[in-house]
C-alpha positions in Angstrom: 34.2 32.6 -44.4 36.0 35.0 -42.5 33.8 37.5 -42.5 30.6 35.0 -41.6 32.8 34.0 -38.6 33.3 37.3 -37.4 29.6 38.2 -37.5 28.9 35.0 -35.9 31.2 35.3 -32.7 30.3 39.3 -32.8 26.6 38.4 -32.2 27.6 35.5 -29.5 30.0 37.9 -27.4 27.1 40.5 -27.3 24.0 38.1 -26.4 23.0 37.7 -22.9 24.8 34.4 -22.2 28.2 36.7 -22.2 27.5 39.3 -20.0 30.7 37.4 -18.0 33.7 38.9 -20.0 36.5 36.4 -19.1 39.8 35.9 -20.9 38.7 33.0 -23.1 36.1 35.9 -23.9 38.6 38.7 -24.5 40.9 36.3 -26.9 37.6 35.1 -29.1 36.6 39.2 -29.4 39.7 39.8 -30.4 39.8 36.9 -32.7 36.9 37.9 -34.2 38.1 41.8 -34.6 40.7 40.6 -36.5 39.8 38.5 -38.6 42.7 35.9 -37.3 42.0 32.5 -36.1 44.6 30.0 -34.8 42.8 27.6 -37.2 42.3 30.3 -40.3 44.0 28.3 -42.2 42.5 26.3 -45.3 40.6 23.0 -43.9 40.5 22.6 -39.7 43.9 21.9 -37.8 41.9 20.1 -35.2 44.8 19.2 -32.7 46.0 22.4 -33.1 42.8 23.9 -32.3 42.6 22.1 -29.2 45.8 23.2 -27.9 46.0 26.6 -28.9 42.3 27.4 -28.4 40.6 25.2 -25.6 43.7 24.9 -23.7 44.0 20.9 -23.7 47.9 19.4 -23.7 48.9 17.8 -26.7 48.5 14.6 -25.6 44.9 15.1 -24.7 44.5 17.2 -28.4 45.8 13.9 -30.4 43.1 11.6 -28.8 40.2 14.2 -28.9 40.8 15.4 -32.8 39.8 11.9 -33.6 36.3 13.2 -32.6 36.4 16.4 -34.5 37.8 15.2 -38.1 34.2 16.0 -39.8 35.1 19.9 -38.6 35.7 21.6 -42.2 36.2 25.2 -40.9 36.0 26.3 -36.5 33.1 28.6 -37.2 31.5 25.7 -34.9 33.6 25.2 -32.3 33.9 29.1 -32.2 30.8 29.6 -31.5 30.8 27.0 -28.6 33.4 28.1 -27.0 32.2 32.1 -26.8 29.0 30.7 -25.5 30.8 28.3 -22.6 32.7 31.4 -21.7 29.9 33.2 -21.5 27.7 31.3 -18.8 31.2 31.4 -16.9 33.2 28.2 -17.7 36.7 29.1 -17.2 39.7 28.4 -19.3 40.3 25.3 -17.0 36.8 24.6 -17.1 36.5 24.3 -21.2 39.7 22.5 -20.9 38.6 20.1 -18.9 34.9 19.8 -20.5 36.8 19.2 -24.3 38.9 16.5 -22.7 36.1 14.8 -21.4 33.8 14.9 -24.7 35.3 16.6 -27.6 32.1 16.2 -29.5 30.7 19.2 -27.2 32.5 21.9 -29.8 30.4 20.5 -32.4 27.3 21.5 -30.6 24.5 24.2 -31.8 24.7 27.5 -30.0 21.2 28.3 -30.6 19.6 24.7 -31.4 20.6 22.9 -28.6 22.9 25.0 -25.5 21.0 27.8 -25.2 17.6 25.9 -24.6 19.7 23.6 -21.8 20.9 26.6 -20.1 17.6 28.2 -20.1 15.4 24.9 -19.2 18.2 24.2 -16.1 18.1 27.8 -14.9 14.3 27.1 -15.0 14.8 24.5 -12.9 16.3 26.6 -10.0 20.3 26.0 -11.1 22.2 29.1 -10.9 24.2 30.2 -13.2 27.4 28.4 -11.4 25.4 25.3 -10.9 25.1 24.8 -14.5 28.5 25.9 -15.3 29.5 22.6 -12.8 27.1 20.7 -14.6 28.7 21.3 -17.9 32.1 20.7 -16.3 31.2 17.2 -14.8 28.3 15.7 -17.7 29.5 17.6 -21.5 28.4 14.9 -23.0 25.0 15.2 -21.2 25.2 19.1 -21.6 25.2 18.6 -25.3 21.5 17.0 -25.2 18.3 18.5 -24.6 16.7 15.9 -22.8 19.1 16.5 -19.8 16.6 18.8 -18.5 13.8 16.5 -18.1 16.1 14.0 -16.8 17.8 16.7 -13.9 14.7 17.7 -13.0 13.7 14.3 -11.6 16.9 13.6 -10.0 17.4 16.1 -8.4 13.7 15.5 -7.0 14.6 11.8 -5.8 18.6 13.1 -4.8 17.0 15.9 -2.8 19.1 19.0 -3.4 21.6 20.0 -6.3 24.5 19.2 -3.9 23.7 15.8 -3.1 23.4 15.1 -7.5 26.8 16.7 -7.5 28.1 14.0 -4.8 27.6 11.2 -7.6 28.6 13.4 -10.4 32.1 14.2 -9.0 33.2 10.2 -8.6 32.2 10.5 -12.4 28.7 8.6 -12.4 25.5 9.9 -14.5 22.2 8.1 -15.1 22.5 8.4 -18.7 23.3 4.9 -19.1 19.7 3.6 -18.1 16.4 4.6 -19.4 14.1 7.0 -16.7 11.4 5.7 -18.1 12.2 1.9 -18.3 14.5 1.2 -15.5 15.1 4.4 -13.1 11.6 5.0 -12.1 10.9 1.0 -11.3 13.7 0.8 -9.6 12.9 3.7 -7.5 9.4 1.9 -7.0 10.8 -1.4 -5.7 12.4 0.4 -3.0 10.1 2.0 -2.1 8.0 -0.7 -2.0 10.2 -3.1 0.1 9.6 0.0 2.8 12.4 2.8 2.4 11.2 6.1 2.9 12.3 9.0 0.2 15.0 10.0 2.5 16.9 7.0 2.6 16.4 6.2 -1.1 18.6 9.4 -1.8 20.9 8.3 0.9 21.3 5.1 -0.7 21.6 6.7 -4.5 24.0 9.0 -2.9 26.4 6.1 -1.9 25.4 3.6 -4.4 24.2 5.1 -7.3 24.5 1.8 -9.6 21.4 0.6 -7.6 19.2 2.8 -9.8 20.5 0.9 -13.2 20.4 -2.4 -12.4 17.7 -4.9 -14.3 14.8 -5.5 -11.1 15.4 -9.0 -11.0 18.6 -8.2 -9.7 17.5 -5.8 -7.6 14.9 -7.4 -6.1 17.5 -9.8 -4.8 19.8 -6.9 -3.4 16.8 -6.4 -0.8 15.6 -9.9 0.1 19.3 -10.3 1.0 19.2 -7.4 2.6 15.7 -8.0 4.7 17.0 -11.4 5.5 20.3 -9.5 6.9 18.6 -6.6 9.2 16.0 -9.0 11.0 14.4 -6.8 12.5 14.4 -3.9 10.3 13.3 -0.2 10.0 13.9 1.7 6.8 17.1 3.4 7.8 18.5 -0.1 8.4 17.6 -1.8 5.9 19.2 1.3 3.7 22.0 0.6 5.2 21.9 -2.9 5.2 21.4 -3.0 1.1 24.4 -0.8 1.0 26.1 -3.3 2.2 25.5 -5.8 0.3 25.3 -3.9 -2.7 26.5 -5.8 -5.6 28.3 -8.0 -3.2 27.1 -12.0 -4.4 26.2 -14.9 -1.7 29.6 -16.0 -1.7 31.6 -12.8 -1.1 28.8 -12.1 2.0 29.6 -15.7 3.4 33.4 -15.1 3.4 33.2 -11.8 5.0 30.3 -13.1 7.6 32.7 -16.3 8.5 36.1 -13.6 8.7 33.7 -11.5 11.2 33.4 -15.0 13.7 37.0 -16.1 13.4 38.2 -12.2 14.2 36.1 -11.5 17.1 35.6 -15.0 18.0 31.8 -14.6 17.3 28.8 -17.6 17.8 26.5 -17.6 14.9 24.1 -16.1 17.5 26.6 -13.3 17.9 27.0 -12.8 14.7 23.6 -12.6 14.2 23.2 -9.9 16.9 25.9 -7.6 15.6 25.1 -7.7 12.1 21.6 -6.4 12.0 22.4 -3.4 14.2 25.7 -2.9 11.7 26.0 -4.6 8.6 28.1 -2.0 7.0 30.6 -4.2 8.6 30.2 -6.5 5.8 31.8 -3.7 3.9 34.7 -3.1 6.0 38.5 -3.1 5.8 39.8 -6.8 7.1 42.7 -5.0 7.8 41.4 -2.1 10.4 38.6 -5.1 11.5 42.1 -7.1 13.1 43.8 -4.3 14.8 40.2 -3.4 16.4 39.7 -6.5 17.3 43.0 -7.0 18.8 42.7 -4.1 20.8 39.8 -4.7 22.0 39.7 -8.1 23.1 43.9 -8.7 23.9 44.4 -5.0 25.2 41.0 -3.8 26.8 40.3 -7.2 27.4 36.6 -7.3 26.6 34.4 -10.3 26.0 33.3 -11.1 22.2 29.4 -11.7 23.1 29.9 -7.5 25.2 30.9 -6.4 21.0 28.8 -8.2 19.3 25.7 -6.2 21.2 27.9 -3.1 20.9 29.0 -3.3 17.2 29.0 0.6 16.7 32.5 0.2 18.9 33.9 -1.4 15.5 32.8 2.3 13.5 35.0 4.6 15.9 39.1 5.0 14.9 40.9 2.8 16.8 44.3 5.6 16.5 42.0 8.8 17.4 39.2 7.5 19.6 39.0 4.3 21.0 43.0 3.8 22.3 43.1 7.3 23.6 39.7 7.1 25.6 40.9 4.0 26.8 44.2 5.4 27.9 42.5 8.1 29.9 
C-alpha cells in the first residue's frame, strides 16, 4: 500500500497540474519519498488527517471526519491534495476548501478534477480564477457539470468578476435546475423589458431572483411595474430590487413610514418613489436623521424632496451637512 501510494503521488507531483511547487507540495514529495504518511497507520485517522495534513483546527477536523469515515487508507485524499496544490491552492486555501466540503478529498484526480480544471481553463479562467473558484464552490468543484453551468453564468453575469461578487457572500446556482428554472427566469425578465445589462445588475445584487418558482416571480415585477410608473429598464431593475422578496405588507409599512417621516401626500409619495424606490429598502434609522436635517435644519419643504428624492442617497455626515455648512 505504501509503495502504490508513493507511485501515485510521484506521478501527481510530476504531471502538468504541479508545475507550482508550493510547501503543501514540498511536504506530500517528501511524504511520498519516504514512505511516511501522518495517516500510515493501519485503517484512516481521519481527524488526524485533517489537522496534520490539510491544515484545518481541531474543531473544524471533528465535524468534517464525519464526511470521510468510508476513507479505508489516504491514498485518496493524497492524491487530491497534490493535485489542489498543484493548480496553486495554498495551504490556507485547501484549509479553507476541506472546511467548507470535506467530501472534496474523496474526489478522482483523473476522473473528475482534471477534466473541471481543463473544461474551465477552456472557458477563459486562468489558472488563479479557478483556484478562487475551488476556494469559494468545492462542493461544485468536485462535479463535472460545473463547467456547463459557469459557462452560462458567466455569460448572463457578464465577466468572471461580477460571478465572483455572488460567490463571495456564499451564494451558488446549484440549488436550481439551469435548465428548469434559471433559464425561464432569465426569460421573464427579459420579457417584462430589462435589457442583459440590468439582468446582471440585478443577479449581481439579488441573486435569489434566479431560483425562485415563476409564479413568484412574475409577481416580483407586476409589483415592481406598478411601483416605477413610468418605467425604463434601468428603473424597473431597480425598482424589483427593491421589492425583492419583500411581501405587500412589508412594502405598505415602509411606503406609510416614508409619508409620516417626510410628511409626504400620497401624490408625493407617488412622485418620489418611482424615481427612487430603493428607498423602500432603506435604513428607518438614517431615513429620520435625513429627514430631520433636512426639513427642521435646512428647512426645506416635503413636496421640494419628494421631486428630489436622490437627496435621500447622499451621507447626511460626509455630504449633505458639510455642503450645507459651506
Amino acid at each position: 500500500m505504501l509503495r502504490l501510494r508513493s507511485c501515485t503521488l510521484t506521478q501527481l507531483l510530476s504531471s502538468p497540474y504541479t508545475s507550482h511547487v508550493s510547501p503543501l507540495h514540498r511536504l506530500l514529495s517528501a511524504a511520498a519519498a519516504s514512505g511516511i504518511s501522518p495517516a500510515a497507520s493501519p485503517g484512516f485517522a481521519a481527524e488526524e488527517y485533517l489537522v496534520s495534513a490539510c491544515g484545518l483546527t481541531p474543531a473544524q477536523a471533528l465535524k468534517a471526519s464525519t464526511k470521510l469515515s468510508h476513507l479505508k487508507s489516504p491514498a485518496k485524499p493524497d492524491a487530491v491534495l497534490a493535485f489542489l496544490a498543484g493548480i496553486g491552492l495554498s495551504a490556507a486555501d485547501v484549509a479553507t476548501a476541506v472546511a467548507k466540503d470535506p467530501l472534496l478529498l474523496c474526489a478522482g484526480v483523473e476522473r473528475t478534477l482534471a477534466p473541471v480544471v481543463d473544461g474551465l481553463t477552456g472557458l477563459g479562467l486562468s489558472r488563479s480564477e479557478v483556484a478562487r473558484i475551488t476556494v469559494l464552490v468545492p462542493g461544485s468543484f468536485r462535479c463535472r457539470s460545473i463547467v456547463s453551468a459557469l459557462h452560462y453564468y458567466l455569460t448572463l453575469f457578464g465577466s468572471m468578476d461580477n460571478l465572483l461578487r455572488p460567490l463571495k457572500r456564499g451564494f451558488w446556482l446549484y440549488g436550481a435546475d439551469l435548465e428548469s428554472v434559471v433559464k425561464p427566469n432569465v426569460a421573464v425578465l427579459r420579457e417584462c423589458g430589462l435589457h442583459d445589462c440590468d439582468i446582471a445588475k440585478l443577479c449581481i445584487r439579488v441573486p435569489r431572483i434566479l431560483k425562485i418558482n415563476q409564479q413568484r416571480l412574475r409577481a416580483m415585477v407586476a409589483c415592481a411595474k406598478v411601483l416605477c410608473v413610468p418605467h425604463g429598464p434601468g428603473m424597473l431593475r431597480k425598482a424589483l430590487e427593491a421589492v425583492a422578496f419583500s411581501d405587500e405588507e412589508k412594502i405598505a409599512t415602509k411606503v406609510e413610514y416614508l409619508k409620516k417621516t417626510f410628511r409626504w401626500s400620497d401624490t408625493e409619495v407617488g412622485i418620489a418613489l418611482p424615481k427612487n424606490p430603493m428607498l423602500l429598502r432603506s435604513c428607518k434609522e438614517r431615513l429620520q436623521r435625513v429627514a430631520e436635517f433636512l426639513i427642521s435644519e435646512v428647512g426645506l419643504e416635503p413636496g421640494y424632496i419628494a421631486h428630489r428624492p436622490a437627496l435621500l442617497t447622499y451621507s447626511l455626515d460626509d455630504r449633505l451637512r458639510p455642503r450645507y455648512y459651506v
